[in-house]
Each structure stands twice: as structure tokens, then as C-alpha cells.
Backbone of each chain as ProteinMPNN parsed JSONL, in Angstrom:
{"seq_chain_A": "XXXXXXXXXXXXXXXXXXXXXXXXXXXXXXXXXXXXXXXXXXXXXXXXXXXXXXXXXXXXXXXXXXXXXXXXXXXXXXXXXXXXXXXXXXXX", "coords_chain_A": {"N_chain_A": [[21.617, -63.476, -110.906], [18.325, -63.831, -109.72], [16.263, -66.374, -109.085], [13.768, -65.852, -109.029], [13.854, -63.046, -110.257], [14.713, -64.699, -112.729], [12.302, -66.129, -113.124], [10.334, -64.002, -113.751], [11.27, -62.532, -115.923], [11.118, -64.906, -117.92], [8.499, -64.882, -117.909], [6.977, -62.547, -119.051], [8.454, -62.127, -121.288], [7.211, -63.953, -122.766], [4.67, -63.253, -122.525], [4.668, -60.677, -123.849], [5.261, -61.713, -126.752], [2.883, -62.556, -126.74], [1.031, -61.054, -126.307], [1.375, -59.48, -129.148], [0.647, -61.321, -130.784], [-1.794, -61.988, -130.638], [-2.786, -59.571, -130.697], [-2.733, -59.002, -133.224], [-0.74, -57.673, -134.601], [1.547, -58.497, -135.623], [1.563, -59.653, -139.161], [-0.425, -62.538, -139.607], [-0.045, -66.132, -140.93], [-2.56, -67.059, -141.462], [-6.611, -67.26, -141.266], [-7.221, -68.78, -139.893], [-5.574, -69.153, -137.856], [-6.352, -66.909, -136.414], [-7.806, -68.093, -134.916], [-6.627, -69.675, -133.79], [-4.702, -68.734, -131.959], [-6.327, -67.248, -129.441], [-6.724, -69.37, -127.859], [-5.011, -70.209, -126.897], [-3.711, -69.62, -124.156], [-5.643, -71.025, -122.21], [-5.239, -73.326, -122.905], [-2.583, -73.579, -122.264], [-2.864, -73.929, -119.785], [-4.874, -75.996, -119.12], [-2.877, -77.831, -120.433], [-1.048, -77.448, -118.171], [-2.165, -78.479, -115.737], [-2.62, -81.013, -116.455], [0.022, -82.063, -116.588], [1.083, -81.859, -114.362], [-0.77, -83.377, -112.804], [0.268, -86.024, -114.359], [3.172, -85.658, -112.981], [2.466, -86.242, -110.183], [1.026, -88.793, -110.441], [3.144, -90.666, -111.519], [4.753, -90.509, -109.462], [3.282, -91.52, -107.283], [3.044, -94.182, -108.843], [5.728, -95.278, -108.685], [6.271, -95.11, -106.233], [8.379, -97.248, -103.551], [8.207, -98.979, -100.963], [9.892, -99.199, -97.935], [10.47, -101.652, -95.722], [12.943, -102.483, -93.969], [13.772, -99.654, -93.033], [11.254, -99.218, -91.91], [11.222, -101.051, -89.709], [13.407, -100.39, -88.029], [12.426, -97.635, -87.724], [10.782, -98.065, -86.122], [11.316, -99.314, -84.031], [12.973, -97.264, -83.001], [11.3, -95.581, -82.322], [9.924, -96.92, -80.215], [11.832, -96.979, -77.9], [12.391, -94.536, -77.412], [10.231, -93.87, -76.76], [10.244, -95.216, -74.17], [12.185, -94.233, -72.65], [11.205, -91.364, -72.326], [9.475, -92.476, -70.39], [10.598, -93.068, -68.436], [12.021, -90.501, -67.557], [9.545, -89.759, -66.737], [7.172, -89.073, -68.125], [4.613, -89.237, -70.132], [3.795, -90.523, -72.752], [1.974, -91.066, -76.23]], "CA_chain_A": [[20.168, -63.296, -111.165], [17.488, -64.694, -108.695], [15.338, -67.312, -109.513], [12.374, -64.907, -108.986], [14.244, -62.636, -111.534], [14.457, -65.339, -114.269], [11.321, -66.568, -114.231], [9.962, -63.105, -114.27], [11.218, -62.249, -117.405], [10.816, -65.38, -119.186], [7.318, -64.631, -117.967], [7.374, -61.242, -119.344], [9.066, -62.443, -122.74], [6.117, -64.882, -123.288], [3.697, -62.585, -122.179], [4.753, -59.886, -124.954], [5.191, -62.456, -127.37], [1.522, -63.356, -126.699], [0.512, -59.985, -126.616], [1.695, -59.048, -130.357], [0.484, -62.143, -131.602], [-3.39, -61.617, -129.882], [-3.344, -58.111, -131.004], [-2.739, -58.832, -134.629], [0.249, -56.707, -134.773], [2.352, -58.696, -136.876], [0.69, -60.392, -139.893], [-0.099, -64.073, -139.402], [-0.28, -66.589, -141.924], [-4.021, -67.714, -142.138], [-7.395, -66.6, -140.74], [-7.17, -69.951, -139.199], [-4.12, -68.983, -137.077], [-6.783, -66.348, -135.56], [-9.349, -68.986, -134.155], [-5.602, -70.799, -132.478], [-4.17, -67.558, -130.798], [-6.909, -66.921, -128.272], [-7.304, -70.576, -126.632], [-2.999, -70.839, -126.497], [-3.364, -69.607, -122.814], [-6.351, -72.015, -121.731], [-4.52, -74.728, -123.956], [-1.642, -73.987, -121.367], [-3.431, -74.669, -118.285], [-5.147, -77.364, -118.973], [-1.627, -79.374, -120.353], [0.051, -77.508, -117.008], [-2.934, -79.013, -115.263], [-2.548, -82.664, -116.81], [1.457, -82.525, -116.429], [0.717, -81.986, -112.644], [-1.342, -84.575, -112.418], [0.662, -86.789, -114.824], [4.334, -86.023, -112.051], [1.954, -86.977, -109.343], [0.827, -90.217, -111.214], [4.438, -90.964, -111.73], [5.416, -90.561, -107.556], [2.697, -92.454, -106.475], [3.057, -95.292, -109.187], [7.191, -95.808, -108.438], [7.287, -95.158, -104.496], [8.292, -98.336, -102.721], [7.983, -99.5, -99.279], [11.411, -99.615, -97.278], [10.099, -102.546, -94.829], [13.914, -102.233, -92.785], [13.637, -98.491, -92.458], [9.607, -99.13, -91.369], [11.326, -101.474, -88.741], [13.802, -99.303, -87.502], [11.941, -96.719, -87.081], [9.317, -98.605, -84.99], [12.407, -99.512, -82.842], [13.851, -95.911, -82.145], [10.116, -95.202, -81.574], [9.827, -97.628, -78.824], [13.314, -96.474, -77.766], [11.909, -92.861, -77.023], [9.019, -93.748, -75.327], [10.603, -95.937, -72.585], [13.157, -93.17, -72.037], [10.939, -90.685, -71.834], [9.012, -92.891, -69.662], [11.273, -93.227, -67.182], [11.595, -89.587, -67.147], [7.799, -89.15, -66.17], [6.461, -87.9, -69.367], [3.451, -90.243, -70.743], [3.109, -90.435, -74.548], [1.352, -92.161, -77.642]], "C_chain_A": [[19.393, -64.325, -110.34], [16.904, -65.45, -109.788], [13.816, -66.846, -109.908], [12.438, -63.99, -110.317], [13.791, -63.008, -112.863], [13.257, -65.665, -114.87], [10.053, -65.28, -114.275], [9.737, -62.619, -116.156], [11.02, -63.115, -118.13], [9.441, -65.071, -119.004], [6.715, -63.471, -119.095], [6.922, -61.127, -121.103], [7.923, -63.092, -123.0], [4.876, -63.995, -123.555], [3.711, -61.191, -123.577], [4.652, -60.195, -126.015], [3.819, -62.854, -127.887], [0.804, -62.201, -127.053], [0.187, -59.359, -128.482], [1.065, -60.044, -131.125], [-1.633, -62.02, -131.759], [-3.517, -60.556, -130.628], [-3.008, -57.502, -132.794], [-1.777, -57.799, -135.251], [0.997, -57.126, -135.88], [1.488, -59.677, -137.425], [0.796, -61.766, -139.731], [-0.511, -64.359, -140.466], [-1.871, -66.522, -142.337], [-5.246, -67.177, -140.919], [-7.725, -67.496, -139.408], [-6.583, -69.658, -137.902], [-5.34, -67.921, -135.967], [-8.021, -66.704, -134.548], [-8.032, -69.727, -133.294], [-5.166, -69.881, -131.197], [-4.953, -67.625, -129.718], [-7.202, -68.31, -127.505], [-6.199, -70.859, -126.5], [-3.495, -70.572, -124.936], [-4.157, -70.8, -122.123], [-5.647, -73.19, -121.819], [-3.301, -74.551, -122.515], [-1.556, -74.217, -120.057], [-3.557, -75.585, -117.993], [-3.643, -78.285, -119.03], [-1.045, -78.581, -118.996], [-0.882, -78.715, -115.889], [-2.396, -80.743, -115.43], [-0.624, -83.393, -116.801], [1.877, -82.43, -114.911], [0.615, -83.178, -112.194], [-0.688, -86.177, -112.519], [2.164, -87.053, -113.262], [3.634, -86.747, -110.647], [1.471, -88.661, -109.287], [2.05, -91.271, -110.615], [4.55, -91.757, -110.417], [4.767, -91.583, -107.336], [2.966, -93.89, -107.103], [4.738, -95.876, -108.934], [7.648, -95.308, -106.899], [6.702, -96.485, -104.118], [8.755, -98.559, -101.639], [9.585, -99.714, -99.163], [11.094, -100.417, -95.676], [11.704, -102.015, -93.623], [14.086, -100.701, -92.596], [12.198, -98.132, -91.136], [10.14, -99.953, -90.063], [12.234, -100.649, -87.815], [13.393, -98.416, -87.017], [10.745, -96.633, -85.901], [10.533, -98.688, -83.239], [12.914, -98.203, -82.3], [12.387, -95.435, -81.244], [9.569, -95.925, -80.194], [10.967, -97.467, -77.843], [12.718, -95.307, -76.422], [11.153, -93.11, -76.474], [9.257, -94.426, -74.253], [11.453, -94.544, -72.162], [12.527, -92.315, -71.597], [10.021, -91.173, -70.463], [9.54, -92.923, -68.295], [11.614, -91.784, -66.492], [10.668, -88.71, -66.633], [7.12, -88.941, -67.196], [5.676, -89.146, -70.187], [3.115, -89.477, -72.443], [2.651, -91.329, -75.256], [0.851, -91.417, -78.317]], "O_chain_A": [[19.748, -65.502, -110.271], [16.992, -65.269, -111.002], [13.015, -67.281, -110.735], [11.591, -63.992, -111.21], [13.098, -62.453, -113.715], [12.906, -65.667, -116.05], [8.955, -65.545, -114.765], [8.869, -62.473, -117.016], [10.678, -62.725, -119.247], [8.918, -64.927, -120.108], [5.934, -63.86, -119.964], [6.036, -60.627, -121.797], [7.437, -62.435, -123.921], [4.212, -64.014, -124.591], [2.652, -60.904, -124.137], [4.056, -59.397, -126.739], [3.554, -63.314, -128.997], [0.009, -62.231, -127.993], [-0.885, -58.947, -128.925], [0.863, -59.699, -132.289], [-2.391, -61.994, -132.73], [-4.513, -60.567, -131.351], [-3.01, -56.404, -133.35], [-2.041, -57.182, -136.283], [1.163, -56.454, -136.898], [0.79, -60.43, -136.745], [1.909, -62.291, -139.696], [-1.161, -63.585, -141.17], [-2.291, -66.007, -143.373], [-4.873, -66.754, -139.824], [-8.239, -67.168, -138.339], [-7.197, -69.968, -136.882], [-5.243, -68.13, -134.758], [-8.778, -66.067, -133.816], [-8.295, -70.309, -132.242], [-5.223, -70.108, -129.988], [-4.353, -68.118, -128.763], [-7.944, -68.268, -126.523], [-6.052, -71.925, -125.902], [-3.709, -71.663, -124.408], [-3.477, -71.591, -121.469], [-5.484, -73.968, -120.88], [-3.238, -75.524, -121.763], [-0.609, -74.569, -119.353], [-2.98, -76.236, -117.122], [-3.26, -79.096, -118.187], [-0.249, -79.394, -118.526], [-0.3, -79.656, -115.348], [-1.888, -81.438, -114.55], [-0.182, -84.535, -116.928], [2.905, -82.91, -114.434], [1.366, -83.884, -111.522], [-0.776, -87.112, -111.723], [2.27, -88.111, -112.642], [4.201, -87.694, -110.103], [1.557, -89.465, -108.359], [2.035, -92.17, -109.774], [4.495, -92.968, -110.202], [5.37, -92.643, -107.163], [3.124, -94.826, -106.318], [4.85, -97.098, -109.044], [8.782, -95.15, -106.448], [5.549, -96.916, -104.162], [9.925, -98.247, -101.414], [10.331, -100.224, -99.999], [11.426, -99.871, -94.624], [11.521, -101.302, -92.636], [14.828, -100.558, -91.624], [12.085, -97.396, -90.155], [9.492, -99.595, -89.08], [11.712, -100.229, -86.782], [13.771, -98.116, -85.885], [10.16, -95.79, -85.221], [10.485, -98.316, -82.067], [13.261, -98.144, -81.121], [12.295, -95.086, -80.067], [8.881, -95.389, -79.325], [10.76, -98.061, -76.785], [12.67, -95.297, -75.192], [11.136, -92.59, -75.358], [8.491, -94.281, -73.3], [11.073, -93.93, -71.164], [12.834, -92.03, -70.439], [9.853, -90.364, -69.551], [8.904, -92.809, -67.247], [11.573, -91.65, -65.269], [10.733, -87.544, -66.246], [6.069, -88.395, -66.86], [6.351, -89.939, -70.843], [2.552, -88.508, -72.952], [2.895, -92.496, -74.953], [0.321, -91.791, -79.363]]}, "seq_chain_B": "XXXXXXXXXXXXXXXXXXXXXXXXXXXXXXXXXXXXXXXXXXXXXXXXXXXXXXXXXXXXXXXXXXXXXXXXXXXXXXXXXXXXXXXXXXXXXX", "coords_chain_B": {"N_chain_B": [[2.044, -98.359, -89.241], [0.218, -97.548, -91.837], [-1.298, -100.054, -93.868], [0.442, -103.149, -94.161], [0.227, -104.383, -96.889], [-0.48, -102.326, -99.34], [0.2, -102.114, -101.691], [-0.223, -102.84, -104.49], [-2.798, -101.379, -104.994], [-1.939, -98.615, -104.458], [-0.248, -99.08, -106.624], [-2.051, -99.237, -108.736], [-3.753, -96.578, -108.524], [-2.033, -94.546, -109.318], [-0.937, -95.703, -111.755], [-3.693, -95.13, -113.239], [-3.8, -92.463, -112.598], [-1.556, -91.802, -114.145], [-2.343, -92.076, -116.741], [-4.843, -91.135, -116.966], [-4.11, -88.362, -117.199], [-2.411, -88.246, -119.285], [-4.479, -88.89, -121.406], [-6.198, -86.408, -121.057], [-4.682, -84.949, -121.596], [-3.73, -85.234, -124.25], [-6.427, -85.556, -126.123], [-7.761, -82.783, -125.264], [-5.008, -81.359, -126.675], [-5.666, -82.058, -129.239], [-8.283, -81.25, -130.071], [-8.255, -77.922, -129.302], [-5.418, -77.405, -130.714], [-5.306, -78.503, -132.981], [-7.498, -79.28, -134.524], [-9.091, -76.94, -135.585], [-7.97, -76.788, -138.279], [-8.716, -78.655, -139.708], [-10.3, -80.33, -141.679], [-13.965, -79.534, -142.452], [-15.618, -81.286, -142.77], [-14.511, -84.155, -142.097], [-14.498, -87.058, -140.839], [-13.112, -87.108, -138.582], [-14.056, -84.977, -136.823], [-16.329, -85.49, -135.775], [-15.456, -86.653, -133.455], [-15.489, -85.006, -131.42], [-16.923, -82.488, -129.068], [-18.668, -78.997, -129.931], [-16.478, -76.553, -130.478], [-16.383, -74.138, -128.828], [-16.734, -75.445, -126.339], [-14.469, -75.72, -124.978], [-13.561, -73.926, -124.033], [-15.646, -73.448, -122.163], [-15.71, -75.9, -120.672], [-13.003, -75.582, -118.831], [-13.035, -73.431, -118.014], [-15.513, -73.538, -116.434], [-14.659, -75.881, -114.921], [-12.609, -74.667, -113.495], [-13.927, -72.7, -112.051], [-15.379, -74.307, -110.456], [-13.866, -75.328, -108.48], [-12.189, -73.464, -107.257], [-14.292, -72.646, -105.903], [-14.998, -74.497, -104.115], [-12.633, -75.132, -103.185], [-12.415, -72.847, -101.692], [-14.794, -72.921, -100.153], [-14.131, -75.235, -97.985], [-11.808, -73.603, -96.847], [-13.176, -71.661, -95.459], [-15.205, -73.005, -93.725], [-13.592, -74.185, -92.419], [-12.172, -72.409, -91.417], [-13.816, -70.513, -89.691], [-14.656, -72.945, -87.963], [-12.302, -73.012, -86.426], [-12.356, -70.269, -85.711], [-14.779, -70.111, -83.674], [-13.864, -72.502, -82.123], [-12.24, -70.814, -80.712], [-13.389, -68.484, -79.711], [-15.126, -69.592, -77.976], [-13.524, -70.811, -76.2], [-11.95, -68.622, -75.315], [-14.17, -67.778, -73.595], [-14.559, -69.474, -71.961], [-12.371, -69.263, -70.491], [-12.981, -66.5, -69.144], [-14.971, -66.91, -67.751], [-14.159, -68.466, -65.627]], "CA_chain_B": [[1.197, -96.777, -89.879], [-0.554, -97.897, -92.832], [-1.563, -101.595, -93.668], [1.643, -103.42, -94.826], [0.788, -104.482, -98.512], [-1.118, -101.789, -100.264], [1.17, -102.103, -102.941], [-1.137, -102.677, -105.676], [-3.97, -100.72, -104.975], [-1.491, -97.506, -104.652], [0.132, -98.493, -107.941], [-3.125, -98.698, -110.093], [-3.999, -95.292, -108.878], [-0.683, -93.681, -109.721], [-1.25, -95.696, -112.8], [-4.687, -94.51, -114.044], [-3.983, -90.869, -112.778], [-0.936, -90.932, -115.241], [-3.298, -92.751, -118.108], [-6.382, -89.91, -117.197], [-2.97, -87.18, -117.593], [-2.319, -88.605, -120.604], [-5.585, -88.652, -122.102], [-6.777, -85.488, -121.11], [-3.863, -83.947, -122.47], [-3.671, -85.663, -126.239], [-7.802, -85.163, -126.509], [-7.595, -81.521, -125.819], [-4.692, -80.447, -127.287], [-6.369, -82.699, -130.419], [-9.473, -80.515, -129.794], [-7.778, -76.964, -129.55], [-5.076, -76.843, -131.66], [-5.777, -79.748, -134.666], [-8.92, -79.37, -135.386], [-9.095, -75.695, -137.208], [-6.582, -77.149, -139.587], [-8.688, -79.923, -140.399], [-11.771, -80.163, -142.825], [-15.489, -79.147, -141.203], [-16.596, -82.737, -143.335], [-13.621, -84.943, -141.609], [-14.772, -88.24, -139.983], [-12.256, -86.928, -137.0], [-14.639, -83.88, -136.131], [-17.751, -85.977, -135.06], [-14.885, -87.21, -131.973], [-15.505, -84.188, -130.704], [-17.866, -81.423, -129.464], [-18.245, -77.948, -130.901], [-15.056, -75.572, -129.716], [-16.913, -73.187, -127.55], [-17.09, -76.139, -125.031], [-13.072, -76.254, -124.764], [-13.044, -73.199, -123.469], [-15.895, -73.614, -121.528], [-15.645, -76.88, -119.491], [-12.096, -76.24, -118.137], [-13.134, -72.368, -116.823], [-16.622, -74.343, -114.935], [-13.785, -76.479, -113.94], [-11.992, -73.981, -112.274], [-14.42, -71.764, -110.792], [-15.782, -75.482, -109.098], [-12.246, -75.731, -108.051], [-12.041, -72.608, -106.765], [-15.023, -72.85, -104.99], [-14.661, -75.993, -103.458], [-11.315, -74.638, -101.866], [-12.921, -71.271, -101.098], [-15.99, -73.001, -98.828], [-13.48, -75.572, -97.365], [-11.202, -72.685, -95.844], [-14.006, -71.208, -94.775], [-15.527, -74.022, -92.896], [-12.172, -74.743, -91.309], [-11.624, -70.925, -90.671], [-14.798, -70.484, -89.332], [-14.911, -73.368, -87.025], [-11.278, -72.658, -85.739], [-12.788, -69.494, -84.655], [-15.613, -70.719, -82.939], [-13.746, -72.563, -80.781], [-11.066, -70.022, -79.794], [-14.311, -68.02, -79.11], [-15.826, -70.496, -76.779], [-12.134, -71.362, -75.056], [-11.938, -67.362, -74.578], [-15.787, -67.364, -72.868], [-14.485, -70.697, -70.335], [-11.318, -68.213, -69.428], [-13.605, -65.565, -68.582], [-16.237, -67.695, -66.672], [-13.696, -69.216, -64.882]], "C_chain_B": [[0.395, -97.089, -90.575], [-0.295, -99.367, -93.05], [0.262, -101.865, -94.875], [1.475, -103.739, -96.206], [-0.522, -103.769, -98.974], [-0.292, -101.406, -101.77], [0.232, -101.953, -104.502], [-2.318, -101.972, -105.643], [-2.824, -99.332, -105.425], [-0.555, -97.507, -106.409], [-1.086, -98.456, -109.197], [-3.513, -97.575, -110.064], [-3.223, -94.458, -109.256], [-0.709, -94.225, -111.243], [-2.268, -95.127, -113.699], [-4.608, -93.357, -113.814], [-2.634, -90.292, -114.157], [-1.857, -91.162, -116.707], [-4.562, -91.458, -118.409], [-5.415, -88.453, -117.768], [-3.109, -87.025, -118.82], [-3.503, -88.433, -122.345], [-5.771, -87.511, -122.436], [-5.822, -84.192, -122.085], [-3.688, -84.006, -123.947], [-5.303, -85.062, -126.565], [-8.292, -83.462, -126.607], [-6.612, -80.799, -126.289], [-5.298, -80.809, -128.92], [-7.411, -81.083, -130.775], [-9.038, -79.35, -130.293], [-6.862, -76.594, -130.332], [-4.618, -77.661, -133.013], [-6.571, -79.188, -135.269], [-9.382, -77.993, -136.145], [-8.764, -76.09, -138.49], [-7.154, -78.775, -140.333], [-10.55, -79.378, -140.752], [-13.372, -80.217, -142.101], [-16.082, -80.534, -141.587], [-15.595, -83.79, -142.824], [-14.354, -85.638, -140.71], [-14.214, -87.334, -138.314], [-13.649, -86.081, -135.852], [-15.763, -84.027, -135.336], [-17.13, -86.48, -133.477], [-15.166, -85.916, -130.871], [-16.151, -82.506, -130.43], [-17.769, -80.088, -129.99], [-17.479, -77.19, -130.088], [-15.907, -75.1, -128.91], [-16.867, -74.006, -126.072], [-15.397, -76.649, -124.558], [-12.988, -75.008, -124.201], [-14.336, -73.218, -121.826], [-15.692, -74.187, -120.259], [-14.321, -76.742, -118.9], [-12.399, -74.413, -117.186], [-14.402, -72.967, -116.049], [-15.906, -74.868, -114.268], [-12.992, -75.873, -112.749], [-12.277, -73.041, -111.553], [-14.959, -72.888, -109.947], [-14.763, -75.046, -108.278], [-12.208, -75.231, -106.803], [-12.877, -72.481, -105.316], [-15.646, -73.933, -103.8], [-13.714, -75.423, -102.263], [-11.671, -73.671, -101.193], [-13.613, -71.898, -99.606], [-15.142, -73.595, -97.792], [-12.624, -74.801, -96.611], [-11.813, -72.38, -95.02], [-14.36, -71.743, -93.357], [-14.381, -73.764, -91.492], [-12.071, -73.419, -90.443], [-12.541, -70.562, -89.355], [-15.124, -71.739, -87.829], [-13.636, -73.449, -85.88], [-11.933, -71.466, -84.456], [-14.01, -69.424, -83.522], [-15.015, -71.003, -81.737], [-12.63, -71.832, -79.928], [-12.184, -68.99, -78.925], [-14.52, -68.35, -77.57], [-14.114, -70.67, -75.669], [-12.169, -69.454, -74.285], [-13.069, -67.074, -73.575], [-15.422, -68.233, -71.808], [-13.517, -69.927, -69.868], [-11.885, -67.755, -68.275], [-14.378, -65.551, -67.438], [-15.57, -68.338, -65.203], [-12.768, -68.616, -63.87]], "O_chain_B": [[-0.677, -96.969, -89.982], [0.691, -99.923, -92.567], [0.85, -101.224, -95.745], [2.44, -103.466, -96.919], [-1.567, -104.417, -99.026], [-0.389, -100.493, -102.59], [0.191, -101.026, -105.31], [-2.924, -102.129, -106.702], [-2.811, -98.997, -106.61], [-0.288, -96.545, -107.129], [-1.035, -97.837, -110.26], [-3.766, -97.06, -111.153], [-3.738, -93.4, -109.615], [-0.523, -93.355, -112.094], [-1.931, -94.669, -114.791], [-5.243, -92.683, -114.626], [-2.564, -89.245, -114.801], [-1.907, -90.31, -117.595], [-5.019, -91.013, -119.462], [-5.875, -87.642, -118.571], [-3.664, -86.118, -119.441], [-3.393, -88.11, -123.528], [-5.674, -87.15, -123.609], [-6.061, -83.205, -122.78], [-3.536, -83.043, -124.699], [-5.356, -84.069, -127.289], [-8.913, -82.936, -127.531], [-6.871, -79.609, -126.467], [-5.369, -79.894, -129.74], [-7.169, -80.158, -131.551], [-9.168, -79.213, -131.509], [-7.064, -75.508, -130.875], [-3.735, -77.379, -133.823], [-6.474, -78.65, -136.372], [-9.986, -78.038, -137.217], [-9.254, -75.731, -139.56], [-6.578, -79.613, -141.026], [-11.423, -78.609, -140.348], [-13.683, -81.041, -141.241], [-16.965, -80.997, -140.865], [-16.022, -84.808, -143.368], [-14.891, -85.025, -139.787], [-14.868, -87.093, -137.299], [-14.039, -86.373, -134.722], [-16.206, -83.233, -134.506], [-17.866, -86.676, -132.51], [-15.022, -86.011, -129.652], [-15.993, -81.56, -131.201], [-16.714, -79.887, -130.589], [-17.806, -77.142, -128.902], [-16.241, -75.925, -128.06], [-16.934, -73.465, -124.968], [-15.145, -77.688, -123.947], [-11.89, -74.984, -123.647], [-13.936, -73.038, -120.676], [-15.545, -73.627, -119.173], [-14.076, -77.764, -118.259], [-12.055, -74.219, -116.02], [-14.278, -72.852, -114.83], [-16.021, -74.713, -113.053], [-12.776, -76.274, -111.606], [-11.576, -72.49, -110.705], [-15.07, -72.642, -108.746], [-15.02, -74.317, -107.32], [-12.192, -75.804, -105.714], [-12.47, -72.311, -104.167], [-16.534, -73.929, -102.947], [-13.873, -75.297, -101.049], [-11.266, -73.561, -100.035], [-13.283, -71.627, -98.451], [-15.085, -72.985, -96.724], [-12.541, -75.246, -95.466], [-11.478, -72.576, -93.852], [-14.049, -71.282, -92.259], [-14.382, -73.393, -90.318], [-11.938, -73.323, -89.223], [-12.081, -70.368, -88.23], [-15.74, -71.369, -86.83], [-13.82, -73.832, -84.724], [-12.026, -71.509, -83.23], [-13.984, -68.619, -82.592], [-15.189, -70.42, -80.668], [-12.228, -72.144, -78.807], [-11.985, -68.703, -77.745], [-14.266, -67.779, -76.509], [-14.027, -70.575, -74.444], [-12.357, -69.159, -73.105], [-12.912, -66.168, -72.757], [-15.849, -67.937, -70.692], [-13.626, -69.748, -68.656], [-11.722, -68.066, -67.095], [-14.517, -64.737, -66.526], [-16.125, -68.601, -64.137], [-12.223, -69.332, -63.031]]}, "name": "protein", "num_of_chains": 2, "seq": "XXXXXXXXXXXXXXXXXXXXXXXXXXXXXXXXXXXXXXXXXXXXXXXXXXXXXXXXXXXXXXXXXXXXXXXXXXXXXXXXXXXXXXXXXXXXXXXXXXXXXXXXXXXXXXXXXXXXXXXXXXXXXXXXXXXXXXXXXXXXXXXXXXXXXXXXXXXXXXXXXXXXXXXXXXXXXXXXXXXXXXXXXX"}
């Protein structure tokens, strides 16, 4: 089963789930319960929204600098441009 | 490439964007799915405005959004073609 597959149907499954529950099909407990149903989907934007934001948070607050990779790579880069230099070919 | 110690600047914003995450996510799910279940005379209920505006402010949010990204393509699209225009008119001339 693809990946496209799976999350089809759990799509699907949720989506029917949501359907029956919206459309008052099967009895819910409280009248209450019918003021929660219709803002579940919004409700799941916004937290997809803020759990976005939150993994991005995350990245930026725990990536750290690799100073001997940052030198290295200055060095291959000065590397490559004499070589190609000598082959004729002007870069920066 | 970039200045050698931005270290702390890049971790307070990775910090306050998980802290604004955080927030935004406890305050409205508080909002949307607490507050039915709690008493119309509850201290809590004055934290927060009347429902209609939970569904509101996050669809204004995302037709801005939307439209933000919409004009920006545009722009870009729009001045791409411009100058493939103009490069096709110096061919021609030339």
C-alpha cells in the first residue's frame, strides 16, 4: 500500500466519521456536544497551524553552527576557483 | 556566509516562535473546545471573547494569507514576464 493510499483512507475514515457525527446521525450525548462538532475542523487547522510553527520553532532553536565544516568548505571553495582559474573560467 | 555569532539572536526566535505555538494552541483549544462545558457565570469566560470570533479570526487569517501569497506570485509572475517580453523585443531589434 502506497503512502498516497494510506493517507487517503485514513483521510476518508475521518472524513466519514466527521460526516455522521455533523449530520446528527447517531445520537450524541448533550446539546452541548452540538455547539463542539462544527468548529472540530477549524480547531484542526489552527493546532495543525501552531504544530507547524511549533517543529519550526524547535529547528531553528537546536541548529548549531559546525565552525570546522564552515572552514572546510571555504577551503574546497577556494580550491575550485583556482582550478577553474587556471582553466580560463572566471567566477565569484 | 552569514556573520559568525548569531547564535543568540537565532535561538530567541526559534524560542518565542515555539512559546507563540504554544500559546496559540492551549488559548484556542481552551476557547473552542472548554468553554461550552463550562458555566456562562464562570470567572474563566471573561478570558475570552464571544465564540463567533474563533471561527472568525483564523478564516480573516487565512484569506490574508492567501492573499498575500496570491499578489506576491503575481508580482513575481508578472514581472518575470515583462522581462522575457522586453529580452524577446532586443532579439527582434537586433
Amino acid at each position: 500500500m502506497t503512502r498516497a493510499q494510506q493517507t487517503l483512507s485514513i483521510g476518508l475514515l475521518v472524513a466519514s466519521v466527521y460526516m455522521v457525527a455533523f449530520l446528527g446521525l447517531a445520537p450524541l450525548p448533550a446539546v452541548i456536544q452540538n455547539e463542539l462538532i462544527p468548529v472540530l475542523p477549524i480547531w484542526a487547522i489552527v493546532s495543525f497551524g501552531a504544530y507547524l510553527l511549533f517543529k519550526l520553532g524547535y529547528g531553528v532553536l537546536t541548529f548549531n553552527d559546525v565552525p570546522e565544516a564552515r572552514a572546510e568548505l571555504m577551503r574546497e571553495i577556494q580550491e575550485a576557483r583556482e582550478e577553474l582559474k587556471k582553466k580560463g573560467v572566471e567566477v565569484d | 556566509m552569514s556573520t559568525p555569532n548569531n547564535n543568540l539572536l537565532d535561538r530567541l526566535v526559534g524560542l518565542s516562535m515555539l512559546v507563540l505555538a504554544t500559546t496559540v494552541f492551549l488559548y484556542y483549544t481552551i476557547w473552542t473546545l472548554l468553554l461550552p462545558f463550562v458555566d456562562p457565570t464562570h470567572p474563566l469566560q471573561s478570558a475570552f471573547p464571544p465564540r463567533v470570533w474563533a471561527i472568525r479570526i483564523p478564516v480573516i487569517l487565512i484569506l490574508l494569507g492567501g492573499a498575500v501569497v496570491g499578489s506576491f506570485l503575481g508580482m513575481v509572475m508578472i514581472r518575470s514576464n515583462r522581462k522575457k517580453a522586453l529580452k524577446a523585443q532586443q532579439k527582434k531589434a537586433s
